[in-house]
Biotite code that builds the C-alpha atoms (Angstrom):
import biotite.structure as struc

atoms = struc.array([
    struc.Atom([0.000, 0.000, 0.000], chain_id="A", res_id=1, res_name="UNK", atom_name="CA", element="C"),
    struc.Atom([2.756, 2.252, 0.896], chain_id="A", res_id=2, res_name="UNK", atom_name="CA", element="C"),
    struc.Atom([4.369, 1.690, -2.379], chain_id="A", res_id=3, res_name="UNK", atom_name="CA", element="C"),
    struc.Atom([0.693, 2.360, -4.077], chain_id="A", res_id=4, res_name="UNK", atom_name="CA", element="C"),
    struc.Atom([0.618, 5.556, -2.223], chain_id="A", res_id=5, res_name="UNK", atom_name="CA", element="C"),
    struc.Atom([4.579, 6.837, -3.177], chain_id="A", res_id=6, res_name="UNK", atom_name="CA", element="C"),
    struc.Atom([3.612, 6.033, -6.803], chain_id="A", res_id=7, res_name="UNK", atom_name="CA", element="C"),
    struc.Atom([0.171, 8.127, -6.648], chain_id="A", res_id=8, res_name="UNK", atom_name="CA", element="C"),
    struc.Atom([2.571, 10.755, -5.128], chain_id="A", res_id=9, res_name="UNK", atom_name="CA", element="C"),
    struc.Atom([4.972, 10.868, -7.437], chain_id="A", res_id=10, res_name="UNK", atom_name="CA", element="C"),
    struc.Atom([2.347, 10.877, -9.832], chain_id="A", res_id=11, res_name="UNK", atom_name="CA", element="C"),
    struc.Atom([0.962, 14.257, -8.771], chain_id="A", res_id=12, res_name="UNK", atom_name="CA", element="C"),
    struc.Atom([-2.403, 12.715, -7.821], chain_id="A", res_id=13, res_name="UNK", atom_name="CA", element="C"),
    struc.Atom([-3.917, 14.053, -4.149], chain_id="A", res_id=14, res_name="UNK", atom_name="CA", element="C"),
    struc.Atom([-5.774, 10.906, -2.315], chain_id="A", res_id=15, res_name="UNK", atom_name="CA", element="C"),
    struc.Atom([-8.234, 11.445, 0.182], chain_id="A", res_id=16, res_name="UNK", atom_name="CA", element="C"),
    struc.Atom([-8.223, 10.257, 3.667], chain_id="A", res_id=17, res_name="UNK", atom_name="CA", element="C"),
    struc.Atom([-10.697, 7.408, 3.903], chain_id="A", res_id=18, res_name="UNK", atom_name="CA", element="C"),
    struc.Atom([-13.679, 7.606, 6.188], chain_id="A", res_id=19, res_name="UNK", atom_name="CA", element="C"),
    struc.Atom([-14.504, 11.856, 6.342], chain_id="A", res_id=20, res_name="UNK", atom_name="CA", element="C"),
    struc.Atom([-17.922, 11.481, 4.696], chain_id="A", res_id=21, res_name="UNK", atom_name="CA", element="C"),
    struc.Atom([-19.923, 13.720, 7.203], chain_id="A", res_id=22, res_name="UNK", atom_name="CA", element="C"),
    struc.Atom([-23.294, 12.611, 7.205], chain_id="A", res_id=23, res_name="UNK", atom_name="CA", element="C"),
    struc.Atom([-26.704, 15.530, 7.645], chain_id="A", res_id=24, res_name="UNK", atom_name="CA", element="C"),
    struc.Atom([-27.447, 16.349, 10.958], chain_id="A", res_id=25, res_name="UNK", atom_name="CA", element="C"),
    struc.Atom([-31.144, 14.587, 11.480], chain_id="A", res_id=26, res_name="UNK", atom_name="CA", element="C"),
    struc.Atom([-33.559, 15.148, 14.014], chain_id="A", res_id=27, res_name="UNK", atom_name="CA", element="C"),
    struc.Atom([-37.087, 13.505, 14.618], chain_id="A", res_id=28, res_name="UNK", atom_name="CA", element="C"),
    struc.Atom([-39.902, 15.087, 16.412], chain_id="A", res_id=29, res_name="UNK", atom_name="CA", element="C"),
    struc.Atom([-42.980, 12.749, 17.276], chain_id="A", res_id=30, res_name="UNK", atom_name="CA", element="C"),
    struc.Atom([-46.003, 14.731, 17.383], chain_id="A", res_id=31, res_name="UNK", atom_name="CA", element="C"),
    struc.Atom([-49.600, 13.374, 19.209], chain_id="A", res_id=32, res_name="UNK", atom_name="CA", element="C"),
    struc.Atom([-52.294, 15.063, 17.996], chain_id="A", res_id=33, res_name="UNK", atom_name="CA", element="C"),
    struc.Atom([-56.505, 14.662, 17.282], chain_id="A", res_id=34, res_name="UNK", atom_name="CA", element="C"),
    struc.Atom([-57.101, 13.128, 13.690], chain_id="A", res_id=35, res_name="UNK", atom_name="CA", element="C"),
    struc.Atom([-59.484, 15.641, 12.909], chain_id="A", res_id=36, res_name="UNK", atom_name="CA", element="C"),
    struc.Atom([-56.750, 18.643, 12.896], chain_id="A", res_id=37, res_name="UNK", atom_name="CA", element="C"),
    struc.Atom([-53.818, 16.601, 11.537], chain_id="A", res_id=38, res_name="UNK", atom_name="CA", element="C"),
    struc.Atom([-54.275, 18.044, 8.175], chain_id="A", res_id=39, res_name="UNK", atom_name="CA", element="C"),
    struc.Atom([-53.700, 22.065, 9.093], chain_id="A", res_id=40, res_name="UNK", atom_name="CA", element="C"),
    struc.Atom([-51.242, 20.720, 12.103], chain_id="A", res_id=41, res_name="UNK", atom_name="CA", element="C"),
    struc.Atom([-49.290, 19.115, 8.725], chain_id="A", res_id=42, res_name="UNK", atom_name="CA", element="C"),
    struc.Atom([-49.465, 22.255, 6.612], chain_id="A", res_id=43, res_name="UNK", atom_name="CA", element="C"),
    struc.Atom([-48.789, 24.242, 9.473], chain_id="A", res_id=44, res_name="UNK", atom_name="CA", element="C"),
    struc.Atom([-45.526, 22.452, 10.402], chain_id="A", res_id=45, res_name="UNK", atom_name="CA", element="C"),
    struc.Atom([-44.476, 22.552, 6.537], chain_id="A", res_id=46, res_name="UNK", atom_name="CA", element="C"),
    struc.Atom([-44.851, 26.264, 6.355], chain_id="A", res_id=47, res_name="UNK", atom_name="CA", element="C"),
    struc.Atom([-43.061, 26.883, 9.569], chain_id="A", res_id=48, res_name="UNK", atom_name="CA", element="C"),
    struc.Atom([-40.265, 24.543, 9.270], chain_id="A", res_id=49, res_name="UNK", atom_name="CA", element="C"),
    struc.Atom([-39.194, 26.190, 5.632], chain_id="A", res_id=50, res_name="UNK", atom_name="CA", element="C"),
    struc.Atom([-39.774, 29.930, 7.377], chain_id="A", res_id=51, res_name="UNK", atom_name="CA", element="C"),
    struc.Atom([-37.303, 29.046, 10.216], chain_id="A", res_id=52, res_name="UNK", atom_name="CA", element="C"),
    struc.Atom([-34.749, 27.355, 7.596], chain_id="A", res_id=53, res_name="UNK", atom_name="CA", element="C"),
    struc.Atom([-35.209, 23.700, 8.366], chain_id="A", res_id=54, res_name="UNK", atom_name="CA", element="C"),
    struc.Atom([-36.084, 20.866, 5.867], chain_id="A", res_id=55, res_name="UNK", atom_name="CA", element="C"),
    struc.Atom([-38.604, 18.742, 6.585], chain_id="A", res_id=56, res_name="UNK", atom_name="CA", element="C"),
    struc.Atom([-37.289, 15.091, 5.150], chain_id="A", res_id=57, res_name="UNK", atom_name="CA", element="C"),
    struc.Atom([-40.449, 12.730, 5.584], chain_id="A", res_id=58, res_name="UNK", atom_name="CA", element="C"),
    struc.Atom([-43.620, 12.654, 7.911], chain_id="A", res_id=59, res_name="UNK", atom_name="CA", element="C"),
    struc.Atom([-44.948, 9.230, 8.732], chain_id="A", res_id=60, res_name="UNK", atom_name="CA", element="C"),
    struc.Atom([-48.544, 9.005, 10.536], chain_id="A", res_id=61, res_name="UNK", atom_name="CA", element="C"),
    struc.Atom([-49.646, 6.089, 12.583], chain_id="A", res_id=62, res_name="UNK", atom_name="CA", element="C"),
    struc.Atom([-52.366, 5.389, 14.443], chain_id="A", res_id=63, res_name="UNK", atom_name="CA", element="C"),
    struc.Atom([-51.968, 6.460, 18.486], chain_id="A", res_id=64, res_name="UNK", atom_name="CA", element="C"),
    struc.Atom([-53.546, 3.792, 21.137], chain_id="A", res_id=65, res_name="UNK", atom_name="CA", element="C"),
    struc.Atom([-56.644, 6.608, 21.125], chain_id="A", res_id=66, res_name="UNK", atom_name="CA", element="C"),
    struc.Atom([-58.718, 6.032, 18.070], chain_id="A", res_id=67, res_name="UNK", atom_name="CA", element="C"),
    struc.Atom([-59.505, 9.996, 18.361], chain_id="A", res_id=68, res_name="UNK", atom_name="CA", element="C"),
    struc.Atom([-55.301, 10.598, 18.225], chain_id="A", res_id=69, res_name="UNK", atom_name="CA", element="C"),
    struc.Atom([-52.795, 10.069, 15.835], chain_id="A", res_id=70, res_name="UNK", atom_name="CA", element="C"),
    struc.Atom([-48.821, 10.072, 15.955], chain_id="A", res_id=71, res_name="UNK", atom_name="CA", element="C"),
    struc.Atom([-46.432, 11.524, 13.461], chain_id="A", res_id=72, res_name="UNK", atom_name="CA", element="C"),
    struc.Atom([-42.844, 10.750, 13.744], chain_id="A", res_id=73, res_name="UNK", atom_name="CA", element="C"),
    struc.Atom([-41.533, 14.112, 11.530], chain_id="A", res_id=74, res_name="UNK", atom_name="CA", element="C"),
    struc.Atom([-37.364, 13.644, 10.163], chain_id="A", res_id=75, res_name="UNK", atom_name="CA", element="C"),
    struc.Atom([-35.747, 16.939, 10.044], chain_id="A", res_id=76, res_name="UNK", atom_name="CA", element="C"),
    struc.Atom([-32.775, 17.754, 8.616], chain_id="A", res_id=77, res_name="UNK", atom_name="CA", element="C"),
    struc.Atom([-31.238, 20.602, 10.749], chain_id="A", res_id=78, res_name="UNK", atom_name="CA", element="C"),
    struc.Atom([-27.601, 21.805, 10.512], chain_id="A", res_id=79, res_name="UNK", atom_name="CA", element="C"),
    struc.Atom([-25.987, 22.340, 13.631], chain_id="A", res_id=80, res_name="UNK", atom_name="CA", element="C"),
    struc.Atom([-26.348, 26.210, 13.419], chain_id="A", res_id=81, res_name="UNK", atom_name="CA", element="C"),
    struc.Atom([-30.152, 25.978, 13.183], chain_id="A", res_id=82, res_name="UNK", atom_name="CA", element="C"),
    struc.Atom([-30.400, 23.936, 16.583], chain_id="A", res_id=83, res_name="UNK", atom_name="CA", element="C"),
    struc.Atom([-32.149, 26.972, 17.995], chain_id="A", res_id=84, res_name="UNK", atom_name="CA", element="C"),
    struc.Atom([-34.523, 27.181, 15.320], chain_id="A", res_id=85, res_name="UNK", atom_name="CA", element="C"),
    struc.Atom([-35.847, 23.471, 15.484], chain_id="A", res_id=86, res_name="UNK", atom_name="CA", element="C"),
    struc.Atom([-36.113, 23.774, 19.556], chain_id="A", res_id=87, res_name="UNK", atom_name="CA", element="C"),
    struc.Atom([-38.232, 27.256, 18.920], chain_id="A", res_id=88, res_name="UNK", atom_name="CA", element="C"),
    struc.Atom([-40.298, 25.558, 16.382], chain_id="A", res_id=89, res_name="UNK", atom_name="CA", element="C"),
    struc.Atom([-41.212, 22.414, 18.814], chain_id="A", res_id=90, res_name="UNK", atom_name="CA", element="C"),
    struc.Atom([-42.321, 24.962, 20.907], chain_id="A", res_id=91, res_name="UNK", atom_name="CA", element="C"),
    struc.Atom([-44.270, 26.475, 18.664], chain_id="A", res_id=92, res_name="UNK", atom_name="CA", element="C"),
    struc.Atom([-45.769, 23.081, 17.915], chain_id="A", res_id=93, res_name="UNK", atom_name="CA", element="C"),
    struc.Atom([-46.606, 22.786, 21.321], chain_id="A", res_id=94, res_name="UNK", atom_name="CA", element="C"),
    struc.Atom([-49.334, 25.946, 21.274], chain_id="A", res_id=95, res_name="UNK", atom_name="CA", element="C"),
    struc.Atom([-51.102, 24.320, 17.846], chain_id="A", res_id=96, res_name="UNK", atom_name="CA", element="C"),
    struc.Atom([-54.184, 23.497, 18.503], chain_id="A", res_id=97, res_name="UNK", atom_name="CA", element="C"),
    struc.Atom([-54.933, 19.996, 18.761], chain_id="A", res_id=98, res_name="UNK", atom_name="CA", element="C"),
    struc.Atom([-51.440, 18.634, 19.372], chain_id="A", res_id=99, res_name="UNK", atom_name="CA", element="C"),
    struc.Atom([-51.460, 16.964, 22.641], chain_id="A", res_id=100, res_name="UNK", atom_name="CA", element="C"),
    struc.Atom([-47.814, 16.080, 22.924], chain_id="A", res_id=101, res_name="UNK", atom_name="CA", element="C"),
    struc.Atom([-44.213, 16.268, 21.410], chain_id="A", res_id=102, res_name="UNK", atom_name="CA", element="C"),
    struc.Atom([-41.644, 14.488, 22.205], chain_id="A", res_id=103, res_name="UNK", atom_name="CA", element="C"),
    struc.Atom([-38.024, 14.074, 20.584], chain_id="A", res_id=104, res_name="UNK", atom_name="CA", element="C"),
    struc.Atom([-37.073, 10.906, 18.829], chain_id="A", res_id=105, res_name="UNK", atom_name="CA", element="C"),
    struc.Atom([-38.704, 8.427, 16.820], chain_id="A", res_id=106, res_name="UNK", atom_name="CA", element="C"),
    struc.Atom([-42.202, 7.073, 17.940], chain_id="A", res_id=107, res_name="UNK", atom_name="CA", element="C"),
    struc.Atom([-40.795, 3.611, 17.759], chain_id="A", res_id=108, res_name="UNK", atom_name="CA", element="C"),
    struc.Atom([-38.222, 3.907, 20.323], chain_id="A", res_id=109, res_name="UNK", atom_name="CA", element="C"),
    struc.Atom([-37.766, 5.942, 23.731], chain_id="A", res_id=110, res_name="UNK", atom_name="CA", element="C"),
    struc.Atom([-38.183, 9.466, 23.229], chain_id="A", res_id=111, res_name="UNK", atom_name="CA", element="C"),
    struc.Atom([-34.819, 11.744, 23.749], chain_id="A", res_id=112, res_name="UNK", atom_name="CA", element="C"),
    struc.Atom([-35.813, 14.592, 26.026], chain_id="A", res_id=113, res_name="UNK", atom_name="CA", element="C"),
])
């Protein structure tokens, strides 16, 4: 390999240090909120999220042990410099009407407070 390498540098050719992919920050937000409202509560959170700067990757709604409620588990991709933003938006979640509850992490698994 080290030969490999003293050629490619000889050659004039740069190589790049293996592994420094940097993967998107993600967050998820799991929202529980009536079925009735989860329509505006969706366009709402759209609008808001693309105000403040975010991305919203992918909203996934399941049915919540209350046929009257549903969960969403919401992926966000959120840079670290926008960490602010997202916890001001969750907030603002919060005072929608009809959203019960919203908690940080996946539905699926324990929520990250």
């Amino acid at each position: 390999m080290r030969l490999f390498n003293l050629f490619l540098r000889r050659a004039g050719v740069q190589t790049m240090p293996a592994g420094i992919v940097k993967k998107p920050a993600v967050s998820r937000l799991t929202l529980v909120c009536s079925r009735a409202n989860m329509g505006q509560i969706r366009k709402t959170l759209y609008r808001d999220f693309g105000v403040a700067g975010l991305s919203v990757g992918s909203m996934q709604v399941d049915r919540a042990p209350d046929p009257a409620l549903v969960t969403a588990c919401v992926t966000v991709s959120c840079p670290d410099d926008l960490k602010p933003a997202l916890m001001n938006q969750a907030r603002q979640l919060k005072k929608l009407e009809g959203v019960r509850d919203v908690r940080w992490g996946d539905h699926r698994h324990i929520a990250l407070n």
